[in-house]
FIKOLZA-1660 file (N, C-alpha, C; in steps of 0.1 Angstrom, whole numbers, plus 5000, padded with zeros to 4 digits):
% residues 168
   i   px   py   pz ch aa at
   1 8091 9111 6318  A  X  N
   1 8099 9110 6306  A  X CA
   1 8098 9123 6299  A  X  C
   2 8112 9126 6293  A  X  N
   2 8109 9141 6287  A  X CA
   2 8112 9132 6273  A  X  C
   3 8103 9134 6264  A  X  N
   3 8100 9126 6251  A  X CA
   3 8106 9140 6238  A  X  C
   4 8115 9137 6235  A  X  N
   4 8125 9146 6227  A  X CA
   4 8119 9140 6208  A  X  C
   5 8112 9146 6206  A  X  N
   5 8101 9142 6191  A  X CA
   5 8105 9152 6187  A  X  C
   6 8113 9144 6171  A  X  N
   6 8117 9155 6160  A  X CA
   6 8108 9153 6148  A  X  C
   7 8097 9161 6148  A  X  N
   7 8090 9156 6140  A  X CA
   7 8093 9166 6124  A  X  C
   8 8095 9156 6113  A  X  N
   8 8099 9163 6099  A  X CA
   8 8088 9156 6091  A  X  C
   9 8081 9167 6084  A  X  N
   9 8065 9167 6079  A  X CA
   9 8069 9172 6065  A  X  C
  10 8063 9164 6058  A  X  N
  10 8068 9169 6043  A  X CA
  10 8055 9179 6038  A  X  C
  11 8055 9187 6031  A  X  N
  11 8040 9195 6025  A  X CA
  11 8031 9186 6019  A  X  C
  12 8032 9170 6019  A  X  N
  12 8019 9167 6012  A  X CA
  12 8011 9162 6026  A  X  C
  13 8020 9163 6034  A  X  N
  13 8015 9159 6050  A  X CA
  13 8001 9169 6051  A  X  C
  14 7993 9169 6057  A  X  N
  14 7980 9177 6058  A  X CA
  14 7981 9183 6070  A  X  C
  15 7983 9194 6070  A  X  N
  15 7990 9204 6078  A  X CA
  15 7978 9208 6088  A  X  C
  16 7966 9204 6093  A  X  N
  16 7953 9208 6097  A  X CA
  16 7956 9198 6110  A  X  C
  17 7959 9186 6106  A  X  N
  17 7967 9177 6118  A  X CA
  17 7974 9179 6125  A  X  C
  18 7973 9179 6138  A  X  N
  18 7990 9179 6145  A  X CA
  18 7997 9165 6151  A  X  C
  19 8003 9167 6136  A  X  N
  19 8016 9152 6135  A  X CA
  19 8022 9148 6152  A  X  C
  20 8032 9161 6153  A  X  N
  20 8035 9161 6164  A  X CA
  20 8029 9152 6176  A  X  C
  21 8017 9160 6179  A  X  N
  21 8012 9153 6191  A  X CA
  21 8005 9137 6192  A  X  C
  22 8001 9139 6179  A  X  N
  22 8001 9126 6172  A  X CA
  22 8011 9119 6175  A  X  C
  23 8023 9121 6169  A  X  N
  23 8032 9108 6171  A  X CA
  23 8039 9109 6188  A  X  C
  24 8038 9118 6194  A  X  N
  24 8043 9117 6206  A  X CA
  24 8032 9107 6216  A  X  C
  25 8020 9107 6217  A  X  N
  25 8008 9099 6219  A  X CA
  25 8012 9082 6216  A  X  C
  26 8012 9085 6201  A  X  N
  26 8015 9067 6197  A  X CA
  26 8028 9063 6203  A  X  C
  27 8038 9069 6202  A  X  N
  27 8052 9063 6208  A  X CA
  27 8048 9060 6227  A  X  C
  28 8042 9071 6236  A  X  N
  28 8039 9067 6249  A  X CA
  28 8031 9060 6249  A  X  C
  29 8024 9053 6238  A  X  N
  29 8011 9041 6244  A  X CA
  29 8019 9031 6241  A  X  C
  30 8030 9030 6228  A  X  N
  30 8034 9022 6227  A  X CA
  30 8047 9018 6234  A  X  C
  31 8058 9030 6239  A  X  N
  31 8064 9026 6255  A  X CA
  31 8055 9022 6264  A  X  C
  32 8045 9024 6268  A  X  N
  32 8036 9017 6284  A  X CA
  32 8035 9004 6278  A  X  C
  33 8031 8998 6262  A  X  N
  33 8026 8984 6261  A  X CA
  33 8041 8977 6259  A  X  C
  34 8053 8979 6258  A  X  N
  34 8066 8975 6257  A  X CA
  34 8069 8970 6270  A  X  C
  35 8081 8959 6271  A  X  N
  35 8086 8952 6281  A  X CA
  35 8094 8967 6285  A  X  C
  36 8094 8975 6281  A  X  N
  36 8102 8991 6288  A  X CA
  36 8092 9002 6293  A  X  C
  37 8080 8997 6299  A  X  N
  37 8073 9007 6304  A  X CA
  37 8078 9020 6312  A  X  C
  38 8091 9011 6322  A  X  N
  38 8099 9027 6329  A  X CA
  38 8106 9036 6324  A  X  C
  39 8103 9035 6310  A  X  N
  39 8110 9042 6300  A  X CA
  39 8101 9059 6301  A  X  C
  40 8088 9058 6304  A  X  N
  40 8081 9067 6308  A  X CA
  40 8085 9073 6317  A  X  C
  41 8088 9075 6328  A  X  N
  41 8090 9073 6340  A  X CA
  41 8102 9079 6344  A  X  C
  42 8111 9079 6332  A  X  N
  42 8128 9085 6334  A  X CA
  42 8130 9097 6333  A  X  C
  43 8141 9098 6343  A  X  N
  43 8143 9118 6344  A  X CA
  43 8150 9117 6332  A  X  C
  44 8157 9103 6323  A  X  N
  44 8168 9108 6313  A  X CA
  44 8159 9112 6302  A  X  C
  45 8162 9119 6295  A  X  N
  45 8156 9124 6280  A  X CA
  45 8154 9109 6270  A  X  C
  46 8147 9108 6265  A  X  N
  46 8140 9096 6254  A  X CA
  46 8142 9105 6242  A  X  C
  47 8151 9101 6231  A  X  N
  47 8143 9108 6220  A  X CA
  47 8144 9097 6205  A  X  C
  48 8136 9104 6196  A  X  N
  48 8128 9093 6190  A  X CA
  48 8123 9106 6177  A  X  C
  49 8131 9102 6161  A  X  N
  49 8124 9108 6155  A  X CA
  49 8115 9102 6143  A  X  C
  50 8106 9111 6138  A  X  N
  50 8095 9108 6128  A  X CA
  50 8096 9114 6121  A  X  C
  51 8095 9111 6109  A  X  N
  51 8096 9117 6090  A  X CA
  51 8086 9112 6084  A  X  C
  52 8075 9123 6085  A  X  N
  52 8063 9118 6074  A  X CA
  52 8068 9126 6058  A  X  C
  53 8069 9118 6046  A  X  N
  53 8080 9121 6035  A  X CA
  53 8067 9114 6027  A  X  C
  54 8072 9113 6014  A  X  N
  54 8067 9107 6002  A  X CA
  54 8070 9094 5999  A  X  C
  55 8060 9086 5992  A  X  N
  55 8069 9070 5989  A  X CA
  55 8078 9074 5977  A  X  C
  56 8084 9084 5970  A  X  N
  56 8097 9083 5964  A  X CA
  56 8110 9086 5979  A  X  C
  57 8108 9087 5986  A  X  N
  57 8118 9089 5996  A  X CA
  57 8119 9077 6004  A  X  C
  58 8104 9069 6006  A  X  N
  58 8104 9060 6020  A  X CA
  58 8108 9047 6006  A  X  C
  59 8106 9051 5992  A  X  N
  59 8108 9037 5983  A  X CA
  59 8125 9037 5981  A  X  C
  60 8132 9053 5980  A  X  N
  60 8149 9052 5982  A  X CA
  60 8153 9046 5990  A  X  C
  61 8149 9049 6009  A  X  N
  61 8152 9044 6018  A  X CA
  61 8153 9028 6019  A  X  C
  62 8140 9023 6012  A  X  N
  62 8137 9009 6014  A  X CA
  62 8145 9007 6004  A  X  C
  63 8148 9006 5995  A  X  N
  63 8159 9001 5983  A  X CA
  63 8171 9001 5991  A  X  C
  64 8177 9012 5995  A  X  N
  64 8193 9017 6002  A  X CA
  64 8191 9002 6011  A  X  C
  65 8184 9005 6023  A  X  N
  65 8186 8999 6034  A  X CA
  65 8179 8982 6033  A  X  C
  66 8173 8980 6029  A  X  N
  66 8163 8965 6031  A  X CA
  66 8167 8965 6018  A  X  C
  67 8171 8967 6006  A  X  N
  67 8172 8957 5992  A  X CA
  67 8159 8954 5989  A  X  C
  68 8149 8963 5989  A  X  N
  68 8133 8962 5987  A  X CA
  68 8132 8973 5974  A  X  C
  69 8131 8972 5964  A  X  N
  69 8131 8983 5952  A  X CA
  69 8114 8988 5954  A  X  C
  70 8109 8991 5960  A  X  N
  70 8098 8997 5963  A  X CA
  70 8091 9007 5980  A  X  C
  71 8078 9011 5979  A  X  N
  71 8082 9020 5989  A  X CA
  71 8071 9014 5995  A  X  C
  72 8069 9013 6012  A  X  N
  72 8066 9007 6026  A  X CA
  72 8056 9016 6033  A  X  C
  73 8047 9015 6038  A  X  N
  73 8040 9024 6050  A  X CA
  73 8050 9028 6056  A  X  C
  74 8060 9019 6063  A  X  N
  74 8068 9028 6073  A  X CA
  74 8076 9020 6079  A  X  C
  75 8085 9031 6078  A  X  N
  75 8098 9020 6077  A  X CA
  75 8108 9026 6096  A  X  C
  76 8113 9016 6104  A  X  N
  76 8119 9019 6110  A  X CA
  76 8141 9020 6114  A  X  C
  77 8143 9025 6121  A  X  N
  77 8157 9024 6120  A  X CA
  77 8162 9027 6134  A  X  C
  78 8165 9014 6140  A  X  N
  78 8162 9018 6155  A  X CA
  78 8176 9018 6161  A  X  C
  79 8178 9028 6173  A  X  N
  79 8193 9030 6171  A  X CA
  79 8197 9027 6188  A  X  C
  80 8190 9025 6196  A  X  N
  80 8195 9015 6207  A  X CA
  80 8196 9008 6209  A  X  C
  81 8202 8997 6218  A  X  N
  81 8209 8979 6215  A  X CA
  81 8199 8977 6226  A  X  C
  82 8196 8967 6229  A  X  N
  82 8192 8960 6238  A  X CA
  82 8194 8965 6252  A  X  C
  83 8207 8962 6257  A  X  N
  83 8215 8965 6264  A  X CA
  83 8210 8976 6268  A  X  C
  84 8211 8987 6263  A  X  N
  84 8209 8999 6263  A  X CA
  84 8194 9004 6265  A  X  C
  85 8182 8998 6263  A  X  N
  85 8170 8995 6267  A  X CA
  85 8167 8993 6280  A  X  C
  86 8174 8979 6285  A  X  N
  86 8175 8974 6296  A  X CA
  86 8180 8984 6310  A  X  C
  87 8192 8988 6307  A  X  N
  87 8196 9003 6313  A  X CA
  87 8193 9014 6315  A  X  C
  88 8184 9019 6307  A  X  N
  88 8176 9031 6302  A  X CA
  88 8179 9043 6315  A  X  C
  89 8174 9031 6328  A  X  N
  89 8172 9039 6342  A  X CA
  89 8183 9043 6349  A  X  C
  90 8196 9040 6340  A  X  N
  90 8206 9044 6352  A  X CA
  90 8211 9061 6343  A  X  C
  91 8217 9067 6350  A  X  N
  91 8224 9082 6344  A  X CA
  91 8233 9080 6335  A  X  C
  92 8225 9090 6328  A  X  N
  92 8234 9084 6316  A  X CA
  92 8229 9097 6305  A  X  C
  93 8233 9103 6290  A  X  N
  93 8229 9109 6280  A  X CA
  93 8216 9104 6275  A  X  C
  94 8208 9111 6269  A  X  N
  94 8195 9113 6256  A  X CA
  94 8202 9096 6257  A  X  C
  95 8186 9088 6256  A  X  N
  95 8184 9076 6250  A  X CA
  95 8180 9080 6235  A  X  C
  96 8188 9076 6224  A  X  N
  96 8187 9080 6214  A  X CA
  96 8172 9065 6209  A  X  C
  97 8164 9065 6206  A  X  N
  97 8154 9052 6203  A  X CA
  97 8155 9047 6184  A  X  C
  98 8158 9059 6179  A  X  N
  98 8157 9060 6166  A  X CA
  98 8149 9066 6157  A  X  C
  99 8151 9066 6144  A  X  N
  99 8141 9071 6129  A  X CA
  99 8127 9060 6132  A  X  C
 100 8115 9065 6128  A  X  N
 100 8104 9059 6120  A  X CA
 100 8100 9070 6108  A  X  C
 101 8100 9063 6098  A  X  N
 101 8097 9075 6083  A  X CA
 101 8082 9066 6074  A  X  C
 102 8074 9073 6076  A  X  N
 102 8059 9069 6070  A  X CA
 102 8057 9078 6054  A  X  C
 103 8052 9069 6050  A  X  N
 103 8051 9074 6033  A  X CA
 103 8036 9079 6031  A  X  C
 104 8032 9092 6025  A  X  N
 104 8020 9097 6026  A  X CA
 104 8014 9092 6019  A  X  C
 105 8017 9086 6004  A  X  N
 105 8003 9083 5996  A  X CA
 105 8003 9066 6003  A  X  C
 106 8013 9059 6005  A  X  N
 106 8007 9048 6005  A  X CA
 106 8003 9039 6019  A  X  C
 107 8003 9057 6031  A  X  N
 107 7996 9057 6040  A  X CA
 107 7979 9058 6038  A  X  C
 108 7980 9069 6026  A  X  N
 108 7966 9074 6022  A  X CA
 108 7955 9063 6015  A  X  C
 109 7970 9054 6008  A  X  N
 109 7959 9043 6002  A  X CA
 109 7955 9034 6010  A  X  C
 110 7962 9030 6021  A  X  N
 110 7956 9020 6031  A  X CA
 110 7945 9023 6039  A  X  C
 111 7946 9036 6041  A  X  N
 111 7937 9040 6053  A  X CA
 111 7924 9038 6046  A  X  C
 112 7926 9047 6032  A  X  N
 112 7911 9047 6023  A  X CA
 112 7909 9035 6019  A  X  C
 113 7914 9021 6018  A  X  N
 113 7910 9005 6017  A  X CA
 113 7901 9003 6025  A  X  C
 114 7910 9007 6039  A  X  N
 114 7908 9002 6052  A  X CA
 114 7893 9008 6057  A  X  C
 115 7888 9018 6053  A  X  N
 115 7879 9025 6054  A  X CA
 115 7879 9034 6068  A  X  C
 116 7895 9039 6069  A  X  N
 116 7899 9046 6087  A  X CA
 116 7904 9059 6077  A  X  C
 117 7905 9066 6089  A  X  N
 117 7907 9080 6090  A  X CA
 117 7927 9081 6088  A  X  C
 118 7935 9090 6080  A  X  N
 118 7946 9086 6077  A  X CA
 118 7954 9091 6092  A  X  C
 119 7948 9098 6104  A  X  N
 119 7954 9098 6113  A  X CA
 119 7953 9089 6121  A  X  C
 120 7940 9074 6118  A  X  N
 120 7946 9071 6131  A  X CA
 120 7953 9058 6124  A  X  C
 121 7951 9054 6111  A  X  N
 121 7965 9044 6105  A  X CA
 121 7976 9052 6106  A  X  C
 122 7980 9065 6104  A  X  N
 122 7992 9070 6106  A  X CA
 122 7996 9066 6122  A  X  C
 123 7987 9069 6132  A  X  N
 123 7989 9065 6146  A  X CA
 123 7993 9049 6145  A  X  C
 124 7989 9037 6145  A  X  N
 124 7993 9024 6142  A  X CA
 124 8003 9024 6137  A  X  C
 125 8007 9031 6123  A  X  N
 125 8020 9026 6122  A  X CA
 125 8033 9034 6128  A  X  C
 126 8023 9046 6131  A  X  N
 126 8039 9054 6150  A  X CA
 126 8040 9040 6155  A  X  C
 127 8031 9035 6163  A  X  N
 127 8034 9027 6174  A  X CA
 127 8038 9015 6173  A  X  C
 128 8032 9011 6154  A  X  N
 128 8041 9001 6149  A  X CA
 128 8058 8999 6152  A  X  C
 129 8061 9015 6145  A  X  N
 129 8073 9016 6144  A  X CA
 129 8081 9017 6156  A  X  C
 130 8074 9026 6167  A  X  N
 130 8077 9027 6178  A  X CA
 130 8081 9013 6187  A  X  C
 131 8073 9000 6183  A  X  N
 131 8078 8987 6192  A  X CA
 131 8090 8983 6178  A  X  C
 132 8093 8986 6168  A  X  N
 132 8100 8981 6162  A  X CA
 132 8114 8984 6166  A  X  C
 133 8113 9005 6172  A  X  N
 133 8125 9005 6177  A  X CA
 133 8125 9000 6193  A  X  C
 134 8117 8994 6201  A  X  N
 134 8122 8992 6212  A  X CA
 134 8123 8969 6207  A  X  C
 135 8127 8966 6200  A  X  N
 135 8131 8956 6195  A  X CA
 135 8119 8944 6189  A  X  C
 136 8107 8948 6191  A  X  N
 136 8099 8942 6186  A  X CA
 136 8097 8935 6167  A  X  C
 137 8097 8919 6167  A  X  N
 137 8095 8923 6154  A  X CA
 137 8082 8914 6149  A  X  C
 138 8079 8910 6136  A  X  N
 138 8070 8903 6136  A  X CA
 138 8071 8888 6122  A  X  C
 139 8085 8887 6125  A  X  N
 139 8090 8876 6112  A  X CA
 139 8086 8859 6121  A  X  C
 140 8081 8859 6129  A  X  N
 140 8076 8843 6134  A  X CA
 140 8063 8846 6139  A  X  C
 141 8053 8840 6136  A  X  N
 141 8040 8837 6141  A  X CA
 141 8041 8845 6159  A  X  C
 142 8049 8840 6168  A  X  N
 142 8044 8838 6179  A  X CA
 142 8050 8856 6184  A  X  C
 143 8054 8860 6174  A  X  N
 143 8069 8871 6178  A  X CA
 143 8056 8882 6170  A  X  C
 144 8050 8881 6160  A  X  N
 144 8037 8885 6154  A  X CA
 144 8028 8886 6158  A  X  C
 145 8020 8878 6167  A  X  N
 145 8015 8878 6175  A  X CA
 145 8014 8886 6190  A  X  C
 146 8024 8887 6194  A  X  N
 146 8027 8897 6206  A  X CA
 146 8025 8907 6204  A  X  C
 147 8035 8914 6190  A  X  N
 147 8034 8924 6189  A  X CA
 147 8022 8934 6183  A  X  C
 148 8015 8925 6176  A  X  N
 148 8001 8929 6170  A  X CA
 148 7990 8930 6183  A  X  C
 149 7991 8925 6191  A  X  N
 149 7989 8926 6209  A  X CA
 149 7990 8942 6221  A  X  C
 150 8006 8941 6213  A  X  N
 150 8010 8956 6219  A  X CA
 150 8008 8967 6214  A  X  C
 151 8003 8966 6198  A  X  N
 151 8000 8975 6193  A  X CA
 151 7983 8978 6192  A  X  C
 152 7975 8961 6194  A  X  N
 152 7964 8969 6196  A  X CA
 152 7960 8977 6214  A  X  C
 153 7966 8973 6220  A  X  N
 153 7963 8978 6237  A  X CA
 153 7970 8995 6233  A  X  C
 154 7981 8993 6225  A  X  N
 154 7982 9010 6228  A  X CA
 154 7977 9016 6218  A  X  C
 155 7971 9015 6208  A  X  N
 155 7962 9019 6204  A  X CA
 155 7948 9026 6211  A  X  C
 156 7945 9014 6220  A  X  N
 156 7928 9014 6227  A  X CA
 156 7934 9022 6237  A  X  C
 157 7944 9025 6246  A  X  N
 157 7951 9035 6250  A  X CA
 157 7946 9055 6242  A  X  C
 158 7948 9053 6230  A  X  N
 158 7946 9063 6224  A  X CA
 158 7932 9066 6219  A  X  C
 159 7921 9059 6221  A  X  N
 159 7908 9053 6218  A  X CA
 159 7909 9051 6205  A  X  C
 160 7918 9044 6195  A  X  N
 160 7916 9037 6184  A  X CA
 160 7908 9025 6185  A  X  C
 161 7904 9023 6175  A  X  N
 161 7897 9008 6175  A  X CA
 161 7910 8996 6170  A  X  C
 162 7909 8989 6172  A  X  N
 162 7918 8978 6171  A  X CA
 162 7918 8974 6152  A  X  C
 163 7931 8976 6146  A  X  N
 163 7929 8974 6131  A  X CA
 163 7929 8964 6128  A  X  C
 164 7934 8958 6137  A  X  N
 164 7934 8938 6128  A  X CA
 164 7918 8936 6129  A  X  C
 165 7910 8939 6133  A  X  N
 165 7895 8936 6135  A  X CA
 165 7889 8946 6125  A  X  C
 166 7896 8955 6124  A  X  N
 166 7888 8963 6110  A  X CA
 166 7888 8958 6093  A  X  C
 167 7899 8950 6098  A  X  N
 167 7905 8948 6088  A  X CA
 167 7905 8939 6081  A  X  C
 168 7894 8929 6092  A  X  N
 168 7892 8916 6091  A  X CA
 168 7882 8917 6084  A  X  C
% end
C-alpha cells in the first residue's frame, strides 16, 4: 500500500514528535485490524488525511458539522462508501479514506487524566479515527464493542498498552 498521509500540524503541535510517522503507523495497524486488511497490500494509492489543530477549530468543525457547540478529541469525516471499501482491489484512482482532525489541548487534557504520554493517546485516537473512516462506529453496545477491540489489537500492534484497561 502506498499510504498517501497529508499531515497539517498546527504550532501548538510539539514539533520534537514526528506526527507524521505517527499517524501513518496508527492508520496501518488500524487497516490490518479492519474487515479491509488488503487495503495494505494494494498497488492503488490509499490516502487519508490528519489535522492536528486547536479545540477552537476542532469546536467550529463540531458545531458546523455534528450540531455539537463544543470541541471533541477527534473528529472524523470519512469520504469512501462502503462499496468503495469493498472494491479497493480492483484499478481504479487514489482511494480517497478521508479527514481525521484531533484537538491539542483537549488531547493534552486527556492524556494528562489518563496519566499516558500525549503521543500515544494521540495514536488511539489516529486509529480511532482511522476505523471510523473505514466505517466503524460505536453508537450500540455490540458495534462498541468491536471496535474498542480493533482499536486495542492495533494499538498492541504499535506496542501501546490497551487504554480501556488504563483507564479503568
Amino acid at each position: 500500500m502506498t499510504l498517501d498521509l497529508m499531515l497539517d500540524a498546527d504550532e501548538e503541535w510539539d514539533s520534537s514528535t514526528d506526527w507524521a510517522r505517527l499517524a501513518e503507523a496508527a492508520a496501518r495497524a488500524a487497516i490490518a485490524e479492519s474487515a479491509f486488511p488488503r487495503l495494505a497490500a494494494l498497488e492503488r494509492p490509499v490516502e487519508l488525511s490528519v489535522v492536528l489543530t486547536t479545540d477552537a477549530e476542532v469546536h467550529a468543525l463540531n458545531a458546523e458539522w455534528r450540531g455539537k457547540d463544543r470541541p471533541t478529541n477527534v473528529l472524523s469525516f470519512p469520504q469512501a462508501e462502503a462499496h468503495e471499501l469493498a472494491a479497493a482491489d480492483t484499478p481504479g484512482p487514489e482511494l480517497m479514506l478521508g479527514d481525521i482532525v484531533l484537538a491539542r489541548e483537549t488531547c493534552a487534557r486527556e492524556a494528562e487524566e489518563k496519566s499516558i504520554s500525549l503521543e500515544h493517546h494521540a495514536a488511539h485516537l489516529m486509529v480511532h479515527g482511522t476505523l471510523h473512516l473505514l466505517g466503524y462506529d460505536h453508537l450500540e453496545d455490540d458495534t462498541a464493542e468491536d471496535m474498542e477491540a480493533r482499536e486495542t489489537r492495533a494499538l498492541a500492534r504499535m506496542g501501546i498498552d490497551n487504554p480501556y484497561e488504563v483507564a479503568a
